[in-house]
C-alpha positions as CSV (number, residue, x, y, z in Angstrom):
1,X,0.0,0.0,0.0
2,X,1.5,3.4,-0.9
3,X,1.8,6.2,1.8
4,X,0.3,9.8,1.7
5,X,1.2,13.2,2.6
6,X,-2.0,15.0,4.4
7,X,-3.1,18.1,6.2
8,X,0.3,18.5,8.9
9,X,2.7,18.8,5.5
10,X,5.2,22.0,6.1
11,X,6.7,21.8,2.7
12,X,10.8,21.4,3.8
13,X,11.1,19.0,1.3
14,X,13.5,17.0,3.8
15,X,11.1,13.7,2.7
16,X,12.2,14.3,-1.3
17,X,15.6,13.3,-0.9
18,X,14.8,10.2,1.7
19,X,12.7,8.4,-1.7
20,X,14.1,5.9,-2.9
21,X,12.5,5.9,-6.0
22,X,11.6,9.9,-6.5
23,X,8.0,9.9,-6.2
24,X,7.4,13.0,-4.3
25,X,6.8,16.2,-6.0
26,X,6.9,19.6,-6.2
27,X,10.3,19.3,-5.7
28,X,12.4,22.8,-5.4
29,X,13.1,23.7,-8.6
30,X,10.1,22.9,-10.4
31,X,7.8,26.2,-11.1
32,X,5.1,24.7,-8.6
33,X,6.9,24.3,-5.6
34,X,6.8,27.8,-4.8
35,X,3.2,27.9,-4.6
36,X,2.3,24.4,-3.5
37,X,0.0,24.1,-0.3
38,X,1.8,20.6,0.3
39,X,3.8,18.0,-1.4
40,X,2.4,14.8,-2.8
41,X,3.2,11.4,-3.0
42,X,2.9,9.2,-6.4
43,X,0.7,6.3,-5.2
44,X,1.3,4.3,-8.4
45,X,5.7,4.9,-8.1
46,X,5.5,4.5,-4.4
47,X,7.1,1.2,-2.9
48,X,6.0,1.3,0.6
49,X,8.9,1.8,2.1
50,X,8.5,4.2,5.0
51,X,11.7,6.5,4.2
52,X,9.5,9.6,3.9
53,X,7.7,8.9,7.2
54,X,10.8,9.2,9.1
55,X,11.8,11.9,7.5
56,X,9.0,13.8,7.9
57,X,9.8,16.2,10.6
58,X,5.9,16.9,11.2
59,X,4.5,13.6,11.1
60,X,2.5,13.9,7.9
61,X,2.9,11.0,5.9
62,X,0.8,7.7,6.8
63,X,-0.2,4.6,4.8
64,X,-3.0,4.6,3.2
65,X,-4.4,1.8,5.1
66,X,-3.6,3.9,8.6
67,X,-5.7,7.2,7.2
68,X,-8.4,8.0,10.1
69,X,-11.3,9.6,8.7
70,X,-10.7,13.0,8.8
71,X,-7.8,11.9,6.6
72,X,-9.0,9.2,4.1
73,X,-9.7,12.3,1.5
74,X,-5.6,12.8,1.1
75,X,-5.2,9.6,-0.5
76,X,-7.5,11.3,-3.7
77,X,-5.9,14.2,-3.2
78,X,-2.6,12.8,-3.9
79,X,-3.4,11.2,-6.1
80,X,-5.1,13.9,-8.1
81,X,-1.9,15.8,-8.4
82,X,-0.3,13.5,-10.5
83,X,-3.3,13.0,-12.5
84,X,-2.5,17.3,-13.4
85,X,1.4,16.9,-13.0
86,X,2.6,13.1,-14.1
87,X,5.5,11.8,-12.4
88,X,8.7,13.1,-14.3
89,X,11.7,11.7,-12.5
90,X,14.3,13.3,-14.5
91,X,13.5,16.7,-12.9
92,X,14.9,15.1,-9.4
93,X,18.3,16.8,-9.0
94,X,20.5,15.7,-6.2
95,X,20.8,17.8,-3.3
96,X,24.5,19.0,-3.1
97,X,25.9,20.1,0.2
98,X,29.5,21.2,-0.3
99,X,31.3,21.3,3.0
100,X,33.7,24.2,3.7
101,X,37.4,24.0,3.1
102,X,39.6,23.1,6.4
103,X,42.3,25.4,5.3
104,X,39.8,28.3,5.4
105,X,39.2,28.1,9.2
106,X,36.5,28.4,11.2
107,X,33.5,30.3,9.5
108,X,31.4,32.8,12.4
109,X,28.1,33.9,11.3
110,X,25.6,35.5,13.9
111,X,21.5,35.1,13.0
112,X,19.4,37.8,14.3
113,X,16.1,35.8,15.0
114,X,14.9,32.2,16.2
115,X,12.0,31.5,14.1
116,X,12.0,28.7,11.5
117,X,13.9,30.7,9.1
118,X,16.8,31.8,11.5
119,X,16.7,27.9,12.4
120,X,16.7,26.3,9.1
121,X,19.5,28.7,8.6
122,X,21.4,27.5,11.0
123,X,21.0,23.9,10.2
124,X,22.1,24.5,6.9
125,X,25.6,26.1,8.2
126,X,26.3,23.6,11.0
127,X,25.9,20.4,8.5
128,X,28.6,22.3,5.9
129,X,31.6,21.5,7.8
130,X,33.9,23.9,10.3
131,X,31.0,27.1,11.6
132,X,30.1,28.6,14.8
133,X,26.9,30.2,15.2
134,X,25.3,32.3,17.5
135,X,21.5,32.7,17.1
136,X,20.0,36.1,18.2
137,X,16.4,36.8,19.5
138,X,14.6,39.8,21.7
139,X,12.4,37.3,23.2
140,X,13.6,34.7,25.9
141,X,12.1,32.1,24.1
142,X,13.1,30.4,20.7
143,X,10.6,29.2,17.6
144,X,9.5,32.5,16.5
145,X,6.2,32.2,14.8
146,X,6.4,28.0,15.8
147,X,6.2,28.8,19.5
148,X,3.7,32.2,19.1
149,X,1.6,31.4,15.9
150,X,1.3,28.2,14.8
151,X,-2.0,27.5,16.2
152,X,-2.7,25.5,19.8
153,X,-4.3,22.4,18.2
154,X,-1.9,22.1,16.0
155,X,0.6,20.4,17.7
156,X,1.7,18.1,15.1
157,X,3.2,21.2,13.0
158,X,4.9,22.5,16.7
159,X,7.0,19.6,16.4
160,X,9.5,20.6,13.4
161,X,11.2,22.4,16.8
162,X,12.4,18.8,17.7
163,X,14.5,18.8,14.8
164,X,16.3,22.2,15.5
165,X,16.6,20.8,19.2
166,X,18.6,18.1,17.7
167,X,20.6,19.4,15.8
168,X,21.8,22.3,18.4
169,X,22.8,20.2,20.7
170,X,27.0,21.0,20.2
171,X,28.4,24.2,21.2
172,X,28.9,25.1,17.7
173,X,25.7,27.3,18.5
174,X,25.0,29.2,20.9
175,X,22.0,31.0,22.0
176,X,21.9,35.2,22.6
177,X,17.7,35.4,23.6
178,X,16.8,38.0,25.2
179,X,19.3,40.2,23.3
180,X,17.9,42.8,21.0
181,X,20.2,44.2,18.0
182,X,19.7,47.7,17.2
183,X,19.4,48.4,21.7
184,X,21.6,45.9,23.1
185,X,24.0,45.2,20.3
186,X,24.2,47.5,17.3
187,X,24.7,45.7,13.7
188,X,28.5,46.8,13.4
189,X,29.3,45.3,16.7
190,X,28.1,41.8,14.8
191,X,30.0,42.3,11.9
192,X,33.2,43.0,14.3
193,X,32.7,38.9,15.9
194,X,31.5,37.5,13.0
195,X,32.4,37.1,9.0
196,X,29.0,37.3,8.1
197,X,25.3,38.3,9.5
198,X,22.2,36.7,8.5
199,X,18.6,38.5,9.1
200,X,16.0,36.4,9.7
201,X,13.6,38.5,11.3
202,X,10.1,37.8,9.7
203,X,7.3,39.9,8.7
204,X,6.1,41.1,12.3
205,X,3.6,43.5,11.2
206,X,0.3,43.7,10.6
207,X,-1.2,45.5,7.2
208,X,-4.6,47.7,7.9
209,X,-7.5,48.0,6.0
210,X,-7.4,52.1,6.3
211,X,-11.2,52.3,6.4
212,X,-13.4,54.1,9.2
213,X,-13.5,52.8,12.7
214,X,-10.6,50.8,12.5
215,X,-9.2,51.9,15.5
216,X,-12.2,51.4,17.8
217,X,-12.1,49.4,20.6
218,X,-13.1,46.0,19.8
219,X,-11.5,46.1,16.5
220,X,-8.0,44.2,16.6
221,X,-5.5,42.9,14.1
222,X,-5.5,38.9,14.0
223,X,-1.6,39.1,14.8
224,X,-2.2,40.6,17.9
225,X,-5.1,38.0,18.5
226,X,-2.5,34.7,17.9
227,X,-0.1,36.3,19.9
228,X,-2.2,36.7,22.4
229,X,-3.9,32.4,22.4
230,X,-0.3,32.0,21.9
231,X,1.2,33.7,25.1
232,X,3.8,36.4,23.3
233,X,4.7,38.0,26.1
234,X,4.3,41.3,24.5
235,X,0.5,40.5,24.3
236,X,-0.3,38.5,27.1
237,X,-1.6,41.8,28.3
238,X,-4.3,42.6,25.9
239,X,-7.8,42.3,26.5
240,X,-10.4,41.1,23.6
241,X,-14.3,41.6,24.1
242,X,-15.4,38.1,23.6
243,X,-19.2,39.0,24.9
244,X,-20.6,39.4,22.1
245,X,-22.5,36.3,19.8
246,X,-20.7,37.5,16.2
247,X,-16.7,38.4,15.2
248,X,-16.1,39.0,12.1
249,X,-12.5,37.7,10.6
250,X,-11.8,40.0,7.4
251,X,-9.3,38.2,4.9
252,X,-9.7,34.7,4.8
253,X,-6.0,32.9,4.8
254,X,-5.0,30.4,6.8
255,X,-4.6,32.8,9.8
256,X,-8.3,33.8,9.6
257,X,-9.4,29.9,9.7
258,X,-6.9,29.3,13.1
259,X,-8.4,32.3,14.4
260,X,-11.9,31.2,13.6
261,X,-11.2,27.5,14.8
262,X,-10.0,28.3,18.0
263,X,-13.3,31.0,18.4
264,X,-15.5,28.3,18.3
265,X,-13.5,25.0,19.2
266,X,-14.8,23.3,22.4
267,X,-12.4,24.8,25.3
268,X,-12.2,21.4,26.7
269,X,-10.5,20.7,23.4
270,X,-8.1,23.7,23.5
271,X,-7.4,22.6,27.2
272,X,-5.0,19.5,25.8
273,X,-2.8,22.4,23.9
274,X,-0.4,24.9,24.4
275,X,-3.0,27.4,24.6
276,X,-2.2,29.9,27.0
277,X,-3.8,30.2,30.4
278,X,-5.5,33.5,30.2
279,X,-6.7,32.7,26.8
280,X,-8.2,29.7,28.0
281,X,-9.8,31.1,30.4
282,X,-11.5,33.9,28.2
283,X,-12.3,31.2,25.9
284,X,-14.3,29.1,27.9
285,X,-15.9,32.5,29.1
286,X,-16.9,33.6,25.4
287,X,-20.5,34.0,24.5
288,X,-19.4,34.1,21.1
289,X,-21.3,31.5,18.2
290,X,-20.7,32.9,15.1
291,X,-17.7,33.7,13.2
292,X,-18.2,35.1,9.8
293,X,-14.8,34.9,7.6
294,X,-14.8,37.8,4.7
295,X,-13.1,37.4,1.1
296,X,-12.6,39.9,-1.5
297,X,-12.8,37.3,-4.1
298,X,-14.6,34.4,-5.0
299,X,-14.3,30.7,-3.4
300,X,-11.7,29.7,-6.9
301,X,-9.2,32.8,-5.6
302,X,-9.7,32.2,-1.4
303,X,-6.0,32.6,0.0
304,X,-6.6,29.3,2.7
305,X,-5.1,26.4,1.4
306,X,-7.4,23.4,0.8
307,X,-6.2,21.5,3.4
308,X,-7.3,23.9,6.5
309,X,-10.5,23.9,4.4
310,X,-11.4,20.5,4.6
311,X,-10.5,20.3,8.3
312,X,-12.9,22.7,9.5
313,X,-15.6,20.3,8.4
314,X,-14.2,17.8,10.8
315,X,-14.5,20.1,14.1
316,X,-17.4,18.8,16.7
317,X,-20.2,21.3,17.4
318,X,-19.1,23.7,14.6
319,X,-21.0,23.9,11.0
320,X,-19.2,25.3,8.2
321,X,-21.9,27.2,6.7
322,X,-21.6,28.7,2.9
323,X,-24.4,30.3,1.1
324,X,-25.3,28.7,-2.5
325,X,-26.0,31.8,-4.0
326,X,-22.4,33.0,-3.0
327,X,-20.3,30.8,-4.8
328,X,-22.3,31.3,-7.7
329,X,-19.8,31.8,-10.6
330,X,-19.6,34.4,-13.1
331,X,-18.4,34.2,-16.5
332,X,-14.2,34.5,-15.0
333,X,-14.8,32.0,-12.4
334,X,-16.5,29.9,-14.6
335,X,-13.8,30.2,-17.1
336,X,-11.0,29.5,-14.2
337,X,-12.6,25.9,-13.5
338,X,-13.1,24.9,-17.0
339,X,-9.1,25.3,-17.2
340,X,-7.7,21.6,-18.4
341,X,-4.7,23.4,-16.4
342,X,-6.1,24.2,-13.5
343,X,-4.1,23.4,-10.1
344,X,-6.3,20.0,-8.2
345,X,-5.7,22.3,-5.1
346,X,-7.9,25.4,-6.6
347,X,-10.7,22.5,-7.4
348,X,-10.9,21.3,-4.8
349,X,-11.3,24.5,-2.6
350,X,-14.9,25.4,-4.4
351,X,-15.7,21.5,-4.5
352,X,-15.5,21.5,-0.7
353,X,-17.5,25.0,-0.8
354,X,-20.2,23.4,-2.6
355,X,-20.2,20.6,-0.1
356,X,-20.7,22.8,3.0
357,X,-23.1,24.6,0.8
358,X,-25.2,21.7,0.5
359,X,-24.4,20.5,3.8
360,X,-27.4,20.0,6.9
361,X,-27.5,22.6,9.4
362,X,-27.3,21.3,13.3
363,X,-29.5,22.8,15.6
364,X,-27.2,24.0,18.5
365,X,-23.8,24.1,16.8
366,X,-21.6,27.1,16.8
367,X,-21.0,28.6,12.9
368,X,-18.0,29.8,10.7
369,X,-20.0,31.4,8.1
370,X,-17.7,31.8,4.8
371,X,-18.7,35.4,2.8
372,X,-16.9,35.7,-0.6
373,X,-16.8,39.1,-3.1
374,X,-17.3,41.7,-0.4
375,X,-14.6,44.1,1.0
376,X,-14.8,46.2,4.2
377,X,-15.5,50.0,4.1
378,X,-16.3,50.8,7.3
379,X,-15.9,49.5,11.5
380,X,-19.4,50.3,12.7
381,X,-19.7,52.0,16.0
382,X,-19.4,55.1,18.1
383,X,-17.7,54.3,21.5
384,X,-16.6,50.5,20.4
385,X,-17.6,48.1,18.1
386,X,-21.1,47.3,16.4
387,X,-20.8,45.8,13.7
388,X,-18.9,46.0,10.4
389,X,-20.3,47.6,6.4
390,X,-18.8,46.2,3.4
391,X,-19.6,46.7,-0.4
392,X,-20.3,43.6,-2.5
393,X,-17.4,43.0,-5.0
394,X,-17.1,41.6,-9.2
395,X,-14.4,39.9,-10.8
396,X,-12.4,41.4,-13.2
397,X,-9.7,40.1,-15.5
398,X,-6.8,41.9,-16.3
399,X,-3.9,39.8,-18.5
400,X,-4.9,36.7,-16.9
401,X,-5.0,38.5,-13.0
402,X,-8.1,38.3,-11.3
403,X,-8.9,41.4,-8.9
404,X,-11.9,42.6,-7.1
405,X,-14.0,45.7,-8.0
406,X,-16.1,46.9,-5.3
407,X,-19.7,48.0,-6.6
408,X,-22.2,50.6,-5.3
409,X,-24.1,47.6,-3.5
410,X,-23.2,47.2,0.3
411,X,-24.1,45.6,3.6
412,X,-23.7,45.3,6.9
413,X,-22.7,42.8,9.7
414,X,-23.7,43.3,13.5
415,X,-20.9,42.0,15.7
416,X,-18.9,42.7,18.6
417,X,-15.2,42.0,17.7
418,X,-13.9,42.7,14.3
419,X,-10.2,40.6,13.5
420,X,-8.5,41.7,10.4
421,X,-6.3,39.0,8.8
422,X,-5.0,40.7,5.6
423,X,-1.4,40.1,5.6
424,X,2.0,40.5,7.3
425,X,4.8,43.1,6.6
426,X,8.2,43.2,7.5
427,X,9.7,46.5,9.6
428,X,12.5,48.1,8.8
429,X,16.2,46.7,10.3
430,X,18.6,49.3,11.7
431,X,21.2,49.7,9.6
432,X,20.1,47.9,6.7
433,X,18.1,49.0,3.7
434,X,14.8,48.5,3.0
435,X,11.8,48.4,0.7
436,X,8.9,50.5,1.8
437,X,6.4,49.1,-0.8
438,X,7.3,45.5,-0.5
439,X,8.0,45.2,3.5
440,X,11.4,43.4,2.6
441,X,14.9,44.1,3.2
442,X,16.3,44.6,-0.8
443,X,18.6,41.8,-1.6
444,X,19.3,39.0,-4.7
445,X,18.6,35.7,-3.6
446,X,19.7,36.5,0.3
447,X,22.8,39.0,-0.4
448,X,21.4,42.4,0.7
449,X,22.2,44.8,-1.7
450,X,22.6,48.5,-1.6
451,X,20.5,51.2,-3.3
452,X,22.4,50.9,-6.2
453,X,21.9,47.1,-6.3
454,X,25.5,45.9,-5.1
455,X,26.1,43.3,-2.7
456,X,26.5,44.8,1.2
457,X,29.2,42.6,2.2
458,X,28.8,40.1,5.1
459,X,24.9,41.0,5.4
460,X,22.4,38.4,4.1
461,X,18.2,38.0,4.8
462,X,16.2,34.5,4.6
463,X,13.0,33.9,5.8
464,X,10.3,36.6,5.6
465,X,12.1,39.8,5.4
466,X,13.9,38.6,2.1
467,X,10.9,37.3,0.3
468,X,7.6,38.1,1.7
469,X,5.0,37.3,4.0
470,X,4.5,34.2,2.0
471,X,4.7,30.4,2.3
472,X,4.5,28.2,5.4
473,X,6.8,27.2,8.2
474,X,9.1,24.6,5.8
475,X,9.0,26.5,2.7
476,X,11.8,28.6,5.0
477,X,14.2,25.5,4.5
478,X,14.7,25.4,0.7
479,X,15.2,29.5,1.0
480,X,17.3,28.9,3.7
481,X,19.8,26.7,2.0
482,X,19.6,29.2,-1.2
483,X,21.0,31.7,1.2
484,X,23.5,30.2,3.1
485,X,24.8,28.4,-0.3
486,X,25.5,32.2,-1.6
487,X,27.7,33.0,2.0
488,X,29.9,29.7,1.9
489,X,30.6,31.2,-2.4
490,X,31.5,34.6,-0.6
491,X,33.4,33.2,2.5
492,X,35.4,30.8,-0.7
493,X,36.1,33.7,-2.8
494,X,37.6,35.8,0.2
495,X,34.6,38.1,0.0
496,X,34.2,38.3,4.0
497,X,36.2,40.0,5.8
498,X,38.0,38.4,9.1
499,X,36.4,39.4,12.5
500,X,39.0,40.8,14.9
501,X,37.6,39.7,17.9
502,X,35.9,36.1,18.6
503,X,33.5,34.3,20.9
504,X,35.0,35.4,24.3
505,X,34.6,38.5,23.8
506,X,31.2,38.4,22.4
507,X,29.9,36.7,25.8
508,X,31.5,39.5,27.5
509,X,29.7,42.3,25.7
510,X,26.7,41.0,25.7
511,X,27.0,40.0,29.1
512,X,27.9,43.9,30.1
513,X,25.1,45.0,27.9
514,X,21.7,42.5,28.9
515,X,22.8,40.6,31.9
516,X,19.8,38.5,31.9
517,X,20.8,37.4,28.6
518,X,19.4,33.8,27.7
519,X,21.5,31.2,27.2
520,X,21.2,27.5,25.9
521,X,20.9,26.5,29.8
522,X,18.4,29.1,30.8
523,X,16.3,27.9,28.0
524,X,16.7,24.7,28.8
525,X,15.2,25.5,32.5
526,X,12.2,27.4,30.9
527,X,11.5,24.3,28.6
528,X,11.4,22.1,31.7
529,X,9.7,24.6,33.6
530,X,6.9,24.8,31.2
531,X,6.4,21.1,30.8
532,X,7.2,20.2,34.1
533,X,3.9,22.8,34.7
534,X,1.7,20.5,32.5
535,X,2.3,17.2,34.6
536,X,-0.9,17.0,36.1
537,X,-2.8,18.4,33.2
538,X,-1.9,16.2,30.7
539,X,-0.8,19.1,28.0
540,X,2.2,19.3,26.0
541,X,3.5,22.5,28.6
542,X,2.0,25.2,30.0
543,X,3.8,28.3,29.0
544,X,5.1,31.1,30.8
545,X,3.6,34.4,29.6
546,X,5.6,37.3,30.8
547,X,8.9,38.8,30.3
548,X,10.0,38.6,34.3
549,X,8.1,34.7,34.2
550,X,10.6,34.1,31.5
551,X,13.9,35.3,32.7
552,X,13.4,34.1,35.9
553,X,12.5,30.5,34.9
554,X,15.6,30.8,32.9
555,X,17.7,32.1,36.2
556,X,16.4,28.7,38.1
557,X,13.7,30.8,40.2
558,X,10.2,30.0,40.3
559,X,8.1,33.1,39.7
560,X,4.6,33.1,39.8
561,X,3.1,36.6,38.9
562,X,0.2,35.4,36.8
């Protein structure tokens, strides 16, 4: 029996080089692994041998014979993608790893940030032979976005931080949390202990919708709201109206369906996460029942990937509830799923829209109500939120890019908490350049490059902040390597220049500058604290949620201030 990739798949790719017989594609390279929502496994090529399950650093691949029922549609869906892409094996190119000269000594690079990107990053450098890397964060915590916005019942996904645990073990890296560059350490200093300085600080911002009302109270980004389930200790503070039986959730990615999961998941259900306490708490408080999730576009163009799509018709007590008359299609959408070339993915998103269309309602359930072709104009309210107005949208086709065009035709929504979900930006670095318009730090495939478009020596980006608020947590791996393939060319060809001072001396700044600096130990004690916190509750941990919580965990001391 063949096995099959399903719904956890984080697209690193570290399966396609375990097959023995190269059966699973995209594969980087190819023009659709940029864009693919999850790789695929040829069931008539496969040979049952298990090499991708262990691989798999997010446990997503299972026979087909093991599929539970909320998984049994995966073994179509793979199968569906080579019905559109046939297996091709001559586009499998090895993966080539050169290792670092000895004679060229030891190579130092520092990574400002901890997230998957900085981490993938740092794999990549460790396996090339004789480097040293210290990994910078402003939080006491690493993971980035694993730790603080993947969401709570996806644990599964969490666990691609095993891997990095693993292969950090050796002092060849070193963690600097707690330690923020640009206050703590400026970007020079770097440069003078290191040859070379990789950014990997994501896309941390939120983009607005700039209509009316945004601002009132009871209108929130989602970032802040993840952050906040999550237990980022910058928003474990913030307070979200949850009395109210409607929120609204405008943008529908795959942020807006976590967000709208965990509003109307049974909290008994969020109580065997990672949730965080307080959110928990509020949760099980929360008169909310219906979550209504705006698009601009139609069901062919919705930004979620199919997979979270499907799974929300799996959640107990929750209907999925889309109108007929919405996903209607006009003469582009129409045109879009007649396409012999259309991706099985794009299908498949309005075939499971018309299946929640046509599905029976149940009397008592809680409701994530999907609303295609409308945009937000305005946050109703005069002292907080009411409700939200939007204008109905068209299609229209420019060269083959479908856009929305609002139309004189509007509506409104009563509801108590409005969420916006429309995308991530990245915030200028100190000291680097950057692109306003894009949110990214300007740079050819990692080498950040000046205003005139040469190469700024030593300085390099991956993740986010070189590409764009786009992909998920693996697709960081392939990017990663791409970077750290052009600093190994520039440390070859002498391009870096030699640090004068070394590791010693690093600890000692840093040390003089933050002394509650966070090291692989004090990590180490806020990983056991957490988890050592969850014994009786049977969760995976139970995180600590403010800054003093942190550090002192990390210091040995147990500080309870919640």
């Amino acid at each position: 029996m063949a096995y099959v990739i399903t719904q956890r798949c984080c697209n690193d790719a570290s399966c396609i080089s375990e097959c023995p017989v190269d059966c699973i594609r995209p594969i980087p390279g190819q023009p659709e692994f940029d864009t693919a929502e999850m790789l695929h496994i040829d069931p008539e090529t496969c040979i049952d041998c298990g090499a991708c399950v262990d691989a798999c650093p997010v446990g997503a691949v299972f026979s087909i014979e093991d599929l539970s029922a909320s998984l049994q549609r995966y073994s179509d869906i793979n199968a569906d993608y080579f019905q559109r892409h046939p297996l091709e094996p001559e586009f499998a190119a090895p993966v080539v790893t050169p290792r670092i000269p000895k004679e060229l000594g030891t190579l130092r690079v520092a990574i400002v940030g901890a997230g998957p990107a900085a981490c993938y990053a740092a794999d990549a450098l460790l396996r090339r032979g004789d480097t040293q890397v210290e990994l910078f964060d402003r939080l006491p915590t690493p993971w980035g976005l694993v730790r603080a916005g993947v969401a709570p019942d996806h644990a599964e996904t969490k666990s691609v931080t095993s891997m990095f645990e693993t292969a950090f073990r050796r002092d060849t890296l070193q963690y600097y949390l707690n330690v923020e560059i640009g206050n703590h350490l400026t970007h020079d200093e770097l440069l003078r202990h290191h040859h070379a300085v990789i950014y990997a600080v994501g896309a941390s911002a939120d983009r607005r919708m700039d209509i009316p009302g945004e601002d009132l109270p009871g209108s929130h980004s989602a970032t802040e709201f993840v952050a906040w389930y999550n237990g980022h200790p910058d928003f474990a503070d913030r307070d979200f109206d949850l009395s109210g039986e409607r929120a609204v959730i405008v943008g529908n990615g795959n942020v807006a369906l976590d967000v709208a999961r965990v509003l109307t998941m049974d909290p008994d259900e969020l109580a065997r996460t990672d949730i965080a306490d307080h959110a928990l708490n509020a949760l099980r408080d929360s008169r909310i029942r219906e979550v209504v999730v705006l698009g601009r576009r139609g069901p062919l163009q919705a930004a979620y990937t199919s997979p979270e799509f499907l799974a929300l018709g799996h959640l107990d007590g929750v209907d999925v509830v889309v109108e007929s008359a919405d996903i209607e299609l006009d003469d582009i959408g129409s045109a879009v799923l007649a396409d012999p070339a259309i991706e099985p993915s794009v299908r498949l998103k309005y075939t499971l829209a018309q299946e929640f269309a046509s599905a029976p309602r149940r009397p008592g359930n809680k409701r994530i109500v999907f609303r295609f072709l409308v945009s937000p104009t305005q946050v109703l309210g005069e002292q907080r939120v009411t409700g939200l107005r939007f204008a109905h949208n068209v299609l229209t086709d420019s060269d083959g890019r479908v856009s929305a065009e609002a139309t004189e035709r509007t509506g409104d929504i009563a509801a108590g908490l409005v969420l916006r979900s429309v995308g991530y930006r990245g915030e200028p670095v100190p000291a680097l350049p950057f692109d306003e318009q894009r949110g990214v730090v300007p740079n050819h495939e990692g080498r950040v490059i000046d205003t005139a478009g040469a190469p700024v020596t030593g300085v390099y980006v991956s993740g986010w902040i070189k590409r764009g608020a786009r992909g998920v947590i693996g697709s960081n791996r392939v990017d990663a390597e791409e970077t750290v393939e052009h600093l190994i060319a520039d440390y070859v060809e002498g391009e870096l220049a030699t640090p004068p001072a070394g590791r010693d001396a690093l600890r000692e700044l840093v040390a003089s500058r933050q002394p509650q600096v966070v090291d692989r130990i004090g990590w180490k004690a806020i990983d056991t604290a957490e988890k050592a916190a969850s014994d009786s509750t049977g969760r995976p941990r139970v995180k600590l949620t403010t800054h003093d919580e942190l550090t002192a965990a990390a210091q040995g001391i147990d500080l309870v201030v919640r």
